[in-house]
PyMOL Python script that loads the backbone (N, CA, C, O; Angstrom):
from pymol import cmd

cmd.read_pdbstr("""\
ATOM      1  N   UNK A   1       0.846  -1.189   0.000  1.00  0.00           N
ATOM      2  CA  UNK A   1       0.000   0.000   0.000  1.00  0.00           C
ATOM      3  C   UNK A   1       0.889   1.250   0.000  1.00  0.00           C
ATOM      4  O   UNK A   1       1.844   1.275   0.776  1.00  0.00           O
ATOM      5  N   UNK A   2       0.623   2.399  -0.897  1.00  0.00           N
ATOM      6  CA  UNK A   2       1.476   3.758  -1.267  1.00  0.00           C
ATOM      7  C   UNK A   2       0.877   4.517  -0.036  1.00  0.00           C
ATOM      8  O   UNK A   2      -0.329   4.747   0.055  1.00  0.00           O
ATOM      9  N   UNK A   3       1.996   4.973   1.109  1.00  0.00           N
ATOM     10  CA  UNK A   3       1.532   6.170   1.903  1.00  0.00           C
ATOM     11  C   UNK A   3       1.396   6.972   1.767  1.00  0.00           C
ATOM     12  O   UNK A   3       0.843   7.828   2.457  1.00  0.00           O
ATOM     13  N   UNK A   4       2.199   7.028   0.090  1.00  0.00           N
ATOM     14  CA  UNK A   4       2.581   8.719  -0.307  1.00  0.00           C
ATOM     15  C   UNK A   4       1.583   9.116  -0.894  1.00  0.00           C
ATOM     16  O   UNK A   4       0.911   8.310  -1.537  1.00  0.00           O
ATOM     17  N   UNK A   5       1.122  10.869  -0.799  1.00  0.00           N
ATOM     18  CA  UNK A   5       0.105  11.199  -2.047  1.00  0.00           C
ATOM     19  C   UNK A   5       1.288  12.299  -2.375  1.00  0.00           C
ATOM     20  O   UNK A   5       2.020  12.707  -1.474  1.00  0.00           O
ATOM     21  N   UNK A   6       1.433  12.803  -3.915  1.00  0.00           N
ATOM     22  CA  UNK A   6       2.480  13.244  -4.502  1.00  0.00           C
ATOM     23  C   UNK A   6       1.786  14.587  -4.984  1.00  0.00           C
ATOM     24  O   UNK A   6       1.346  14.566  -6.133  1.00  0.00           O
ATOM     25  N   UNK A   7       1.659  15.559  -4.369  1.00  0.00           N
ATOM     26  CA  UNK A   7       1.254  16.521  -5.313  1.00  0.00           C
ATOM     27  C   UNK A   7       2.339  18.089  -5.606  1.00  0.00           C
ATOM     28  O   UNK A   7       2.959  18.820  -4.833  1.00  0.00           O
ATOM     29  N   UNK A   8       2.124  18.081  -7.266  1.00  0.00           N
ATOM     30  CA  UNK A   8       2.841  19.334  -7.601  1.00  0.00           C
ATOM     31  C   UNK A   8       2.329  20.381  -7.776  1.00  0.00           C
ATOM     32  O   UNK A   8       1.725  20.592  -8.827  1.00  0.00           O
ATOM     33  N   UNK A   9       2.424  21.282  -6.842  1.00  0.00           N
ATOM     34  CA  UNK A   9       1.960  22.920  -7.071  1.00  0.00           C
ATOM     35  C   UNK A   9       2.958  23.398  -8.115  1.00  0.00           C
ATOM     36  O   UNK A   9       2.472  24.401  -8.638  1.00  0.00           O
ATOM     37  N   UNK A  10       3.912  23.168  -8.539  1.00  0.00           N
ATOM     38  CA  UNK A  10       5.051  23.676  -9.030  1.00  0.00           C
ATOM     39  C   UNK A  10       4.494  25.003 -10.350  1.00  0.00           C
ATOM     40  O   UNK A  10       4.754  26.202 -10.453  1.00  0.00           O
ATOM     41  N   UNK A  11       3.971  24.417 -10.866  1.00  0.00           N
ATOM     42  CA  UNK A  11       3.097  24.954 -12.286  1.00  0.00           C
ATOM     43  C   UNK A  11       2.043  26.232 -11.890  1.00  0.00           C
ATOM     44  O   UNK A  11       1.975  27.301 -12.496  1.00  0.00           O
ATOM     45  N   UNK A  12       1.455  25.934 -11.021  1.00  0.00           N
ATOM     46  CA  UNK A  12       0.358  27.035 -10.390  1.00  0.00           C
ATOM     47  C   UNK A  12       0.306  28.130  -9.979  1.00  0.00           C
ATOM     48  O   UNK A  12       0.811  28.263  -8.865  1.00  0.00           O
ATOM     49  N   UNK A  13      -0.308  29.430 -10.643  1.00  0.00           N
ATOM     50  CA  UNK A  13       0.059  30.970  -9.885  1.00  0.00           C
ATOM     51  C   UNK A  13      -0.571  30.695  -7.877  1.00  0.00           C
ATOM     52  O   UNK A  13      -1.115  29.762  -7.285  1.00  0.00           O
ATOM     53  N   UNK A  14      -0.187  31.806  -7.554  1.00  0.00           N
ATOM     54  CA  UNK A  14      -1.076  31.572  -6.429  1.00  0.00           C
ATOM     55  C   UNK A  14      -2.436  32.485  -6.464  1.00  0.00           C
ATOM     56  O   UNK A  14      -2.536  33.436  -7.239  1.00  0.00           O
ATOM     57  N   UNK A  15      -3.411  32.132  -5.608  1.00  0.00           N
ATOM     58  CA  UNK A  15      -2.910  31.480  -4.267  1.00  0.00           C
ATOM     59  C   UNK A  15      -3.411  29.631  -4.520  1.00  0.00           C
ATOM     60  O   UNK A  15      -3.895  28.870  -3.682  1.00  0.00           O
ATOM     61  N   UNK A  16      -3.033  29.330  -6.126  1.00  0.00           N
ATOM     62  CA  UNK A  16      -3.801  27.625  -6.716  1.00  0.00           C
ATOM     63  C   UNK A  16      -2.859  26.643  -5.296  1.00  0.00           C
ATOM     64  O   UNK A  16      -3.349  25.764  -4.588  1.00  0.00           O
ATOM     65  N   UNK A  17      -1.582  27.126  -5.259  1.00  0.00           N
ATOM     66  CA  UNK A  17      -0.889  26.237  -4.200  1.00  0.00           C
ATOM     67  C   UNK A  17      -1.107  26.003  -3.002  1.00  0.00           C
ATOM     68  O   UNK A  17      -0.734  25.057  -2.309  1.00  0.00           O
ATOM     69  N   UNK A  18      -1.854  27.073  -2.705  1.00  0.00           N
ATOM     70  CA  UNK A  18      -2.381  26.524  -1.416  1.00  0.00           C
ATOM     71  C   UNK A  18      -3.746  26.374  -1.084  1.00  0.00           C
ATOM     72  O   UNK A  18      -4.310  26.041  -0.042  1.00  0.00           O
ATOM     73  N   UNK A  19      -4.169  26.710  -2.262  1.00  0.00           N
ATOM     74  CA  UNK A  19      -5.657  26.217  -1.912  1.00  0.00           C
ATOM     75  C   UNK A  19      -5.604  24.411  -2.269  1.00  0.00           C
ATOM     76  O   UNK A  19      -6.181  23.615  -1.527  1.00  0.00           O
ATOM     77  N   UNK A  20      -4.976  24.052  -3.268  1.00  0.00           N
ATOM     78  CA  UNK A  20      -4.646  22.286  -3.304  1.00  0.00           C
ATOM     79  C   UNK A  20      -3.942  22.095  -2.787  1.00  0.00           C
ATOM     80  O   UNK A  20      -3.396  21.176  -3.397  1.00  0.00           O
ATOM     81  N   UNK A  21      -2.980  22.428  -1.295  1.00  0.00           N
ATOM     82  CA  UNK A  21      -2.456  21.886  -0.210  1.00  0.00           C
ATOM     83  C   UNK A  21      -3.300  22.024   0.824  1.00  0.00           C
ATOM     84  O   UNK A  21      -3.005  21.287   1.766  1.00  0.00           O
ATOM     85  N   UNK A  22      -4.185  22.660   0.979  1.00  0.00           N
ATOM     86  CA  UNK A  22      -5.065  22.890   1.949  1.00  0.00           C
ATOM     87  C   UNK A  22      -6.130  21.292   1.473  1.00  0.00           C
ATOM     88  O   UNK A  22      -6.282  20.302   2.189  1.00  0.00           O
ATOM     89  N   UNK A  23      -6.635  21.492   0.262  1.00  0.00           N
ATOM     90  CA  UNK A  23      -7.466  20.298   0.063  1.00  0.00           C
ATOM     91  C   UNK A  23      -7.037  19.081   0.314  1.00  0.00           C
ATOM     92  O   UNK A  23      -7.809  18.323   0.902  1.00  0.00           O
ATOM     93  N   UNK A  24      -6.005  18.714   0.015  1.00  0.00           N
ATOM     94  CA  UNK A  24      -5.126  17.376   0.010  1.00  0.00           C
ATOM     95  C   UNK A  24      -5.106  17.199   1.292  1.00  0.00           C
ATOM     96  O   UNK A  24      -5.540  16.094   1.615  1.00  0.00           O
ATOM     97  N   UNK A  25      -4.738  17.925   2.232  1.00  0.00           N
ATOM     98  CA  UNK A  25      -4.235  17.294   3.412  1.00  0.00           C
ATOM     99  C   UNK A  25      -5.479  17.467   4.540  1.00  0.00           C
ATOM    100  O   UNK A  25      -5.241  17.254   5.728  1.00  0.00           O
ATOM    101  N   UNK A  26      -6.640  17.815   4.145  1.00  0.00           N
ATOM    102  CA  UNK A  26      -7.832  17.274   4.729  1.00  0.00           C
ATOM    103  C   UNK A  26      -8.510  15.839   4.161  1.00  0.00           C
ATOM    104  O   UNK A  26      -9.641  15.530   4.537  1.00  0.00           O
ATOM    105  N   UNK A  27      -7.866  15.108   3.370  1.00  0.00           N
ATOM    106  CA  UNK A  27      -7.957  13.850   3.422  1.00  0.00           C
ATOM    107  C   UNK A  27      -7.056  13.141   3.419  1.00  0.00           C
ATOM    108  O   UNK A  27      -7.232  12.006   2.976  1.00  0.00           O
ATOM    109  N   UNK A  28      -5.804  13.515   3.888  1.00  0.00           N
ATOM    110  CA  UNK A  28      -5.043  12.453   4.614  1.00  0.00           C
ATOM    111  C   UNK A  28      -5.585  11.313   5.757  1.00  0.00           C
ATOM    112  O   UNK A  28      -5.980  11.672   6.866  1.00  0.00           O
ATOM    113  N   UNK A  29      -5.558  10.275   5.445  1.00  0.00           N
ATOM    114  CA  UNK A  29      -5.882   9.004   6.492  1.00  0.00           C
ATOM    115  C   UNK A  29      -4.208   8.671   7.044  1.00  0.00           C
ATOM    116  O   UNK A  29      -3.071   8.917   6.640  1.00  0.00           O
ATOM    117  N   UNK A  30      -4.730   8.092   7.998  1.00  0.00           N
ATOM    118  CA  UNK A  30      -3.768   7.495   9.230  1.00  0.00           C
ATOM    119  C   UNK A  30      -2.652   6.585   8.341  1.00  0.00           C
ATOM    120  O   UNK A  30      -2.846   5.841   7.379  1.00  0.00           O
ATOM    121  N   UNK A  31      -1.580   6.895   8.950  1.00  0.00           N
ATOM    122  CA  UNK A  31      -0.738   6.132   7.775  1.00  0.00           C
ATOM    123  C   UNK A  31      -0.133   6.957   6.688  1.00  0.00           C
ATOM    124  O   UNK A  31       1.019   6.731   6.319  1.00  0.00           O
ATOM    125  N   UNK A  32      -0.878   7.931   6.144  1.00  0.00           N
ATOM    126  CA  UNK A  32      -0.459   8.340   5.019  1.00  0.00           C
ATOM    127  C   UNK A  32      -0.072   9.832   5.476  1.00  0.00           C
ATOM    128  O   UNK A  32      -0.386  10.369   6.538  1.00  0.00           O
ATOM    129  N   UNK A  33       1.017  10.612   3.963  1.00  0.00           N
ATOM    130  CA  UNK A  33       1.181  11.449   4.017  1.00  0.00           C
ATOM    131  C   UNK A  33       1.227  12.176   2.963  1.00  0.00           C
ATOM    132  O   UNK A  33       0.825  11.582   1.963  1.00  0.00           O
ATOM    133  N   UNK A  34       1.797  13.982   2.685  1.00  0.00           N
ATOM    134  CA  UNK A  34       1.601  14.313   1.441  1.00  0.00           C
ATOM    135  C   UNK A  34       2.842  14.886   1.160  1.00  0.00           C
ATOM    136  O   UNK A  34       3.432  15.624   1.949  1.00  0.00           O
ATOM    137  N   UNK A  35       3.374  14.474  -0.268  1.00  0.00           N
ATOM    138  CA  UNK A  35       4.628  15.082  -0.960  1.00  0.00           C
ATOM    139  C   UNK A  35       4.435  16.230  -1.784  1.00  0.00           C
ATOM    140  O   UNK A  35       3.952  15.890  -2.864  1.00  0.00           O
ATOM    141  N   UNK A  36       4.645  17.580  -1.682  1.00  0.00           N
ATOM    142  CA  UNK A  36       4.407  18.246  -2.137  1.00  0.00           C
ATOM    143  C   UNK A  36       5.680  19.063  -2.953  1.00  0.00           C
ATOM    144  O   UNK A  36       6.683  19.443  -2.349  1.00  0.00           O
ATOM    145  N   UNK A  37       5.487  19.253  -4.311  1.00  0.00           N
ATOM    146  CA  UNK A  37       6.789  19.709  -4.815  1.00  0.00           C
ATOM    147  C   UNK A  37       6.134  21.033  -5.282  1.00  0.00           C
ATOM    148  O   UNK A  37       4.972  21.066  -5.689  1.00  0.00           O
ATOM    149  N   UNK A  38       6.985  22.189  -5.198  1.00  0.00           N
ATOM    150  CA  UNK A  38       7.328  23.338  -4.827  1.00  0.00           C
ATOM    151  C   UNK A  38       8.005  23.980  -5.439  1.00  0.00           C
ATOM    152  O   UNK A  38       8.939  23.186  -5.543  1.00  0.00           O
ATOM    153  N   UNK A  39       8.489  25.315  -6.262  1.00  0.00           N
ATOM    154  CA  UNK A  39       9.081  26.063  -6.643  1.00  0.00           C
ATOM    155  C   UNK A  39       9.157  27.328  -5.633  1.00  0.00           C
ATOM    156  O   UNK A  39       9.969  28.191  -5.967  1.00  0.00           O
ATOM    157  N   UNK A  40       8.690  27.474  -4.877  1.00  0.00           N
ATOM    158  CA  UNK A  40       8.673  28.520  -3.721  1.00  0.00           C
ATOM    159  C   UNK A  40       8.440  27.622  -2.488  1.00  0.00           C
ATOM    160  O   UNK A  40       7.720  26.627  -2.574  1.00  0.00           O
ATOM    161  N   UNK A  41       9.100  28.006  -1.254  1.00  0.00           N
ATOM    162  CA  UNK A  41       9.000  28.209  -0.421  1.00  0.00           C
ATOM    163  C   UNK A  41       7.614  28.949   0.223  1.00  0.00           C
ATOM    164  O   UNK A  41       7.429  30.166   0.228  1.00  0.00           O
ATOM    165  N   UNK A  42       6.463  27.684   0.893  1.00  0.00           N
ATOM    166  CA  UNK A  42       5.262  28.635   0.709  1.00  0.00           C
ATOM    167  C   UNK A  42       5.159  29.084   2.624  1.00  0.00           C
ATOM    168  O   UNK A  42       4.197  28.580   3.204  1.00  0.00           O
ATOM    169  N   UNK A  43       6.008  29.872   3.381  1.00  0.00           N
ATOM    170  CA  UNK A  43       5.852  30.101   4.527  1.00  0.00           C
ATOM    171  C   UNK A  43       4.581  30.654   5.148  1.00  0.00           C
ATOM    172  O   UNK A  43       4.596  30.632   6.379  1.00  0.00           O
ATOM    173  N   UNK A  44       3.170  31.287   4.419  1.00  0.00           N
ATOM    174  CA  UNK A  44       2.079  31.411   5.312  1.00  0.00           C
ATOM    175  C   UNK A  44       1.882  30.215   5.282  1.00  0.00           C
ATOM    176  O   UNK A  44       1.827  29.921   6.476  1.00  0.00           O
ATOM    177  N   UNK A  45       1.688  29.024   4.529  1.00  0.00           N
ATOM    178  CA  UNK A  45       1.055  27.831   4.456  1.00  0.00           C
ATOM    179  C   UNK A  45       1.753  26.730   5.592  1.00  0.00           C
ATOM    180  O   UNK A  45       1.344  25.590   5.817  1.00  0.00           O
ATOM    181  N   UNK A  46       2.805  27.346   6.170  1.00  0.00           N
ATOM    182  CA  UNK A  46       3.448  26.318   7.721  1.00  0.00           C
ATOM    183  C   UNK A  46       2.344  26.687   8.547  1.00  0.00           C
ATOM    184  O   UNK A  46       1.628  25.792   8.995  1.00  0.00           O
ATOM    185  N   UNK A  47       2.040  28.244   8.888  1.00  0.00           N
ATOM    186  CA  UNK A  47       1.371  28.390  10.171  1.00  0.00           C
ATOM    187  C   UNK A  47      -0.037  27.495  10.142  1.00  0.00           C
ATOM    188  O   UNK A  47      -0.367  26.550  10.858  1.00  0.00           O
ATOM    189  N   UNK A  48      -0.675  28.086   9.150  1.00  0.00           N
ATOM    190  CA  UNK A  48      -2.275  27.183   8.867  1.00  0.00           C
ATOM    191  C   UNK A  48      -1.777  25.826   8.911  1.00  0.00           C
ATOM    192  O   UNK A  48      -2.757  25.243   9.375  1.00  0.00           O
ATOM    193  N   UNK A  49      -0.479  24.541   8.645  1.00  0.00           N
ATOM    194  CA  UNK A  49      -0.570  23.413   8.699  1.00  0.00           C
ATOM    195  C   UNK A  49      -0.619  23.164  10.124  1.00  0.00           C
ATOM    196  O   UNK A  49      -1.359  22.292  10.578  1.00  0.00           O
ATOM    197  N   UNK A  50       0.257  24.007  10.986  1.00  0.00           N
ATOM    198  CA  UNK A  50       0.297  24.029  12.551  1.00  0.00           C
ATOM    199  C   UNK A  50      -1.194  24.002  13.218  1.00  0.00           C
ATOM    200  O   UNK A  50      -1.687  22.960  13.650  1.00  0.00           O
ATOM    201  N   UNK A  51      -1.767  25.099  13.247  1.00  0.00           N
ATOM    202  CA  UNK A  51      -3.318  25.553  13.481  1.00  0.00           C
ATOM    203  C   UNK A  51      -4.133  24.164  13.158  1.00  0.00           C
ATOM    204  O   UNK A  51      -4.651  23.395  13.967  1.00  0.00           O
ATOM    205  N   UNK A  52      -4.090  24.091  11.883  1.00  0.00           N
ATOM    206  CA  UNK A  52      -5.188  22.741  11.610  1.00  0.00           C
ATOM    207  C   UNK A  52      -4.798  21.253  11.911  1.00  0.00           C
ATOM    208  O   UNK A  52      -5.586  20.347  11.641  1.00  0.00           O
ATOM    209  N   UNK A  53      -3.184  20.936  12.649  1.00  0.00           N
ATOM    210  CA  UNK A  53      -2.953  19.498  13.103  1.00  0.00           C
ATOM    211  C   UNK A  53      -1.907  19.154  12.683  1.00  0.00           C
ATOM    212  O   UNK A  53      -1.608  18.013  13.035  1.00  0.00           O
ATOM    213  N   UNK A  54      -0.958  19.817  11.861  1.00  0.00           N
ATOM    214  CA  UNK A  54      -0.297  19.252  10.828  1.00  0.00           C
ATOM    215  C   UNK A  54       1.150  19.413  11.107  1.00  0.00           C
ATOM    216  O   UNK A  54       1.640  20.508  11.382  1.00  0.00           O
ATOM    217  N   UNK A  55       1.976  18.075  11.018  1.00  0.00           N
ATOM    218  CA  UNK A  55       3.560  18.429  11.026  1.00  0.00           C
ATOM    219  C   UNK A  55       4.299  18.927   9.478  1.00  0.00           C
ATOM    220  O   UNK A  55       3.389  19.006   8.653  1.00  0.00           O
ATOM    221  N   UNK A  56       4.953  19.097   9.173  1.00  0.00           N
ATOM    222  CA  UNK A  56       5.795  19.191   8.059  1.00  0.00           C
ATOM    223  C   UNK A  56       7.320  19.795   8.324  1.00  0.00           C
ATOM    224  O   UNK A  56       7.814  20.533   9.176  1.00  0.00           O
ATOM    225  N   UNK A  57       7.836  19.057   7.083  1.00  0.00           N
ATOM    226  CA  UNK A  57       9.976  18.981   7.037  1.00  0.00           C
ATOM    227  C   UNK A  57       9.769  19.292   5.400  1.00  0.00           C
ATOM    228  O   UNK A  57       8.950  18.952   4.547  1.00  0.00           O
ATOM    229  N   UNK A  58      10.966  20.126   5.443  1.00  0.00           N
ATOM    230  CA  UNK A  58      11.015  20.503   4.022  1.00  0.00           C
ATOM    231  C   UNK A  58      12.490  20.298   3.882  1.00  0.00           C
ATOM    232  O   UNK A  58      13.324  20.599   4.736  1.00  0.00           O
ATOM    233  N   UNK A  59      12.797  19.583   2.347  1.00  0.00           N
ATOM    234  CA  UNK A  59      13.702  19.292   1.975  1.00  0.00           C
ATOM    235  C   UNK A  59      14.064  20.057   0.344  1.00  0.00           C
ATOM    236  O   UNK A  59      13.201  20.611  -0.337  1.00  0.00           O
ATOM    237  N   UNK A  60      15.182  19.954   0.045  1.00  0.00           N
ATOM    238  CA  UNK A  60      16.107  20.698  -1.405  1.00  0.00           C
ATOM    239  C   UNK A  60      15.431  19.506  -2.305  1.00  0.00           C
ATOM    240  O   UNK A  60      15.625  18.319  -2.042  1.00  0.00           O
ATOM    241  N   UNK A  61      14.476  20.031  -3.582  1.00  0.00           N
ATOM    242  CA  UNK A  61      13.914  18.742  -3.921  1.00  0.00           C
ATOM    243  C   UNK A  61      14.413  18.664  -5.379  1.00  0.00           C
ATOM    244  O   UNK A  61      14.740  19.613  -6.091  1.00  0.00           O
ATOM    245  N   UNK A  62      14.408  17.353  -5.684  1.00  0.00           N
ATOM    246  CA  UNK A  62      14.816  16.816  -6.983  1.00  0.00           C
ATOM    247  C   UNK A  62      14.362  17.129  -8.587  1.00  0.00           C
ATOM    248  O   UNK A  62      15.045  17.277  -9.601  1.00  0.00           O
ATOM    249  N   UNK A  63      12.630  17.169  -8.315  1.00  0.00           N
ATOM    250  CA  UNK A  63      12.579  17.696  -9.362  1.00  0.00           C
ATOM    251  C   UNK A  63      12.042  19.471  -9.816  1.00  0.00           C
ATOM    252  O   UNK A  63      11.934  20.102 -10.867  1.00  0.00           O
ATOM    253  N   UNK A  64      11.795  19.772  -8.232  1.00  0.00           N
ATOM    254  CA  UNK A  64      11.486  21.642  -8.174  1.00  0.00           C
ATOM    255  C   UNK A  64      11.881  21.843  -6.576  1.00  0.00           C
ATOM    256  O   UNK A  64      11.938  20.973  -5.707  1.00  0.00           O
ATOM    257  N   UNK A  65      12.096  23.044  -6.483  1.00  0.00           N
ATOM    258  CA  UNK A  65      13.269  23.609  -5.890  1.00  0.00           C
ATOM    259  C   UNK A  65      13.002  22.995  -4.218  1.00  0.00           C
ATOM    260  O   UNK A  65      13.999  22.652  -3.583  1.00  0.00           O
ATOM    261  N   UNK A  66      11.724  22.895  -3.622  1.00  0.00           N
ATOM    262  CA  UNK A  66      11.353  22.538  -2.630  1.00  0.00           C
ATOM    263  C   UNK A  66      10.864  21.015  -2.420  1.00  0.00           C
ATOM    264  O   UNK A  66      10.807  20.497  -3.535  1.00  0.00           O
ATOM    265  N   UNK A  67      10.529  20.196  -1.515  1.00  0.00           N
ATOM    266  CA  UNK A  67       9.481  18.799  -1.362  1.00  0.00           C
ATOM    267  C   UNK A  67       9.216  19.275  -0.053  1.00  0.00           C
ATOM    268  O   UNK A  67      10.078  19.385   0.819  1.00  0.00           O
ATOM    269  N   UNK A  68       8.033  19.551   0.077  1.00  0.00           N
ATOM    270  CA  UNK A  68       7.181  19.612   1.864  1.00  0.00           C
ATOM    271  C   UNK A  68       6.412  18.614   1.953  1.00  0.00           C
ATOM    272  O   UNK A  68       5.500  18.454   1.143  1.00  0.00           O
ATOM    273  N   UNK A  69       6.713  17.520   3.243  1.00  0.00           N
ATOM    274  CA  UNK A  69       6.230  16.591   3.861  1.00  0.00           C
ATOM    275  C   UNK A  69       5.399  17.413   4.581  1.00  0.00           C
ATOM    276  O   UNK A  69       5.678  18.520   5.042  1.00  0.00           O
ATOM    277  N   UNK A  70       3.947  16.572   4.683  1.00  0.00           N
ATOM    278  CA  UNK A  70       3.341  17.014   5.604  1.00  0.00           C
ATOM    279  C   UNK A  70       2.049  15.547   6.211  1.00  0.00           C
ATOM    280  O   UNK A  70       1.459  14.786   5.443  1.00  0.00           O
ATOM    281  N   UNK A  71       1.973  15.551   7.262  1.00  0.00           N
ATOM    282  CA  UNK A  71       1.096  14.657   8.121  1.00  0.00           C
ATOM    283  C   UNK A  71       0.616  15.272   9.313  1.00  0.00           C
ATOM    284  O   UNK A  71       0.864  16.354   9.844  1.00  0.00           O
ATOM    285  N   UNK A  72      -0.235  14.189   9.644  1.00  0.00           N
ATOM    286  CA  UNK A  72      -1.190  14.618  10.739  1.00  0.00           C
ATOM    287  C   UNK A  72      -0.113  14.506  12.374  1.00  0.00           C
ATOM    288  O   UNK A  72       0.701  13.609  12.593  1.00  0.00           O
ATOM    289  N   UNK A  73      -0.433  15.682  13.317  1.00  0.00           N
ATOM    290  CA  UNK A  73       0.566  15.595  14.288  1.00  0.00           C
ATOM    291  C   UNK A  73       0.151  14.255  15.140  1.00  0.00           C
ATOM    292  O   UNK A  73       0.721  13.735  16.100  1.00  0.00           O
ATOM    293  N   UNK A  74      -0.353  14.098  14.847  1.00  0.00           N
ATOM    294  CA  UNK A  74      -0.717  12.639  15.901  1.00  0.00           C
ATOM    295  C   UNK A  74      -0.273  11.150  15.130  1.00  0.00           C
ATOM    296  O   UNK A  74      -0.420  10.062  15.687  1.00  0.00           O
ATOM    297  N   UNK A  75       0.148  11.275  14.106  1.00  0.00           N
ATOM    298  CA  UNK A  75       0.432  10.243  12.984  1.00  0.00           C
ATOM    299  C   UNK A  75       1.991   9.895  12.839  1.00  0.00           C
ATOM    300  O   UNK A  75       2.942  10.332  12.191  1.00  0.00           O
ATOM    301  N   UNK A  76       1.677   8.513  14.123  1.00  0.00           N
ATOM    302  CA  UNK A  76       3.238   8.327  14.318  1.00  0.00           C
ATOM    303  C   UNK A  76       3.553   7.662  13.022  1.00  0.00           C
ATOM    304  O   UNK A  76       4.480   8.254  12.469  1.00  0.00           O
ATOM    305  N   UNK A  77       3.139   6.704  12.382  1.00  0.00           N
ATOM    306  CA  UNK A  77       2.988   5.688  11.394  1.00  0.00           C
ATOM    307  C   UNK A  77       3.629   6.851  10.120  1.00  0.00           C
ATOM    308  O   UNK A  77       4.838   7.018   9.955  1.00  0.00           O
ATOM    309  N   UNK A  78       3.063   7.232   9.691  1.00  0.00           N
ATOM    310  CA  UNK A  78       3.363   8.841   8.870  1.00  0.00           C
ATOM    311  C   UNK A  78       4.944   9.311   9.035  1.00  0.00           C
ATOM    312  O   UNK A  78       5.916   9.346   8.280  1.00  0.00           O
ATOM    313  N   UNK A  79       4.682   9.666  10.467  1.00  0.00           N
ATOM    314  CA  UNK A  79       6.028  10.235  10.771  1.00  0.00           C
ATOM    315  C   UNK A  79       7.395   9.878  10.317  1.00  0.00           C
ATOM    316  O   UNK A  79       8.340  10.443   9.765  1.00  0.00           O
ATOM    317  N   UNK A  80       6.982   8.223  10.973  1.00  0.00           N
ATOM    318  CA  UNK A  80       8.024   7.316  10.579  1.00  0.00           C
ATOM    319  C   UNK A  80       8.348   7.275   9.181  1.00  0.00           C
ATOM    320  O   UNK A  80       9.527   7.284   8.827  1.00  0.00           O
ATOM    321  N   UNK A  81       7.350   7.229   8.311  1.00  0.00           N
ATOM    322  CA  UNK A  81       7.639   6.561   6.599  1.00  0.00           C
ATOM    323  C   UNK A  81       8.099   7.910   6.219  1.00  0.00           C
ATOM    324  O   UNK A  81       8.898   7.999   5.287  1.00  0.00           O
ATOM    325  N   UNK A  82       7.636   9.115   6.912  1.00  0.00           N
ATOM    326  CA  UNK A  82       8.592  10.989   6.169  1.00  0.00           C
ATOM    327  C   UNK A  82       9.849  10.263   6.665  1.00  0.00           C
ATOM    328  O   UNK A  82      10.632   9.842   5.814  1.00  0.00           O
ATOM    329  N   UNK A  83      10.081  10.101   7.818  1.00  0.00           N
ATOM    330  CA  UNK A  83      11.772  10.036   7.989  1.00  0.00           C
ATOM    331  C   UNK A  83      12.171   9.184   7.580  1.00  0.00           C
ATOM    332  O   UNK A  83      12.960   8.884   8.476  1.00  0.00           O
ATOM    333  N   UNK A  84      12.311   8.231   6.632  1.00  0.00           N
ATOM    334  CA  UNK A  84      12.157   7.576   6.030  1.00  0.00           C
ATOM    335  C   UNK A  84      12.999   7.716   4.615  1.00  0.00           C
ATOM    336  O   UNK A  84      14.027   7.451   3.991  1.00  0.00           O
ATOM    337  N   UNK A  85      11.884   8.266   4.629  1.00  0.00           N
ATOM    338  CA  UNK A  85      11.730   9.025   2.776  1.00  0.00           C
ATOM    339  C   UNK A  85      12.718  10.129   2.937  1.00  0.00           C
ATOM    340  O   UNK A  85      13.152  10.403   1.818  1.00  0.00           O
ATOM    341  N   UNK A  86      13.229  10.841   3.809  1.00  0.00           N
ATOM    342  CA  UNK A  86      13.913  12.379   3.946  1.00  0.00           C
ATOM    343  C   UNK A  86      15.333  11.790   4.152  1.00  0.00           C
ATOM    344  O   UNK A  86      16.236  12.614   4.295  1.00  0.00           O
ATOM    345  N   UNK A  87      15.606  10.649   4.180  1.00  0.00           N
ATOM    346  CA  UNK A  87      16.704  10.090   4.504  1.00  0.00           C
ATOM    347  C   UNK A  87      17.283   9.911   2.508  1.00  0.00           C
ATOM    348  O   UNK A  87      18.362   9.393   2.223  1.00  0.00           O
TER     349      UNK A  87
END
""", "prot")
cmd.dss("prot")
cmd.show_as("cartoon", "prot")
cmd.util.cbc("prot")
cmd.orient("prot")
């Protein structure tokens, strides 16, 4: 089973990036998490992941300039497979 859901804002003016990071990660289930690739650095979009439950680690990404992990703060299972993957 894929934990990952993979989504690219990369292409999108704003505010398209965070309105489909906002959507995505209200259906994250237990277990799973979301890969998000990035050409900006989207810093209002940390505080609202904080506020609504949400951890995230951002890494130098492979195929656009950013990858933001993000899961539910209570989602050890999650946690584990980001550190994981960030390795």
């Amino acid at each position: 089973m894929e934990q990952e859901r993979v989504l690219n804002v990369s292409e999108l003016d704003p505010p398209g990036p965070m309105e489909k990071i906002l959507e995505a990660v209200e259906i994250l289930t237990p277990g799973h998490y979301l890969r998000i690739l990035h050409n900006r650095e989207p810093f209002p979009l940390y505080t609202l992941l904080d506020e609504y439950g949400y951890k995230h680690c951002i890494r130098e990404g492979k195929q656009t300039l950013f990858e933001i992990f993000v899961w539910r703060k209570d989602d050890n299972i999650a946690k584990k497979v980001v550190d994981l993957a960030m390795k």
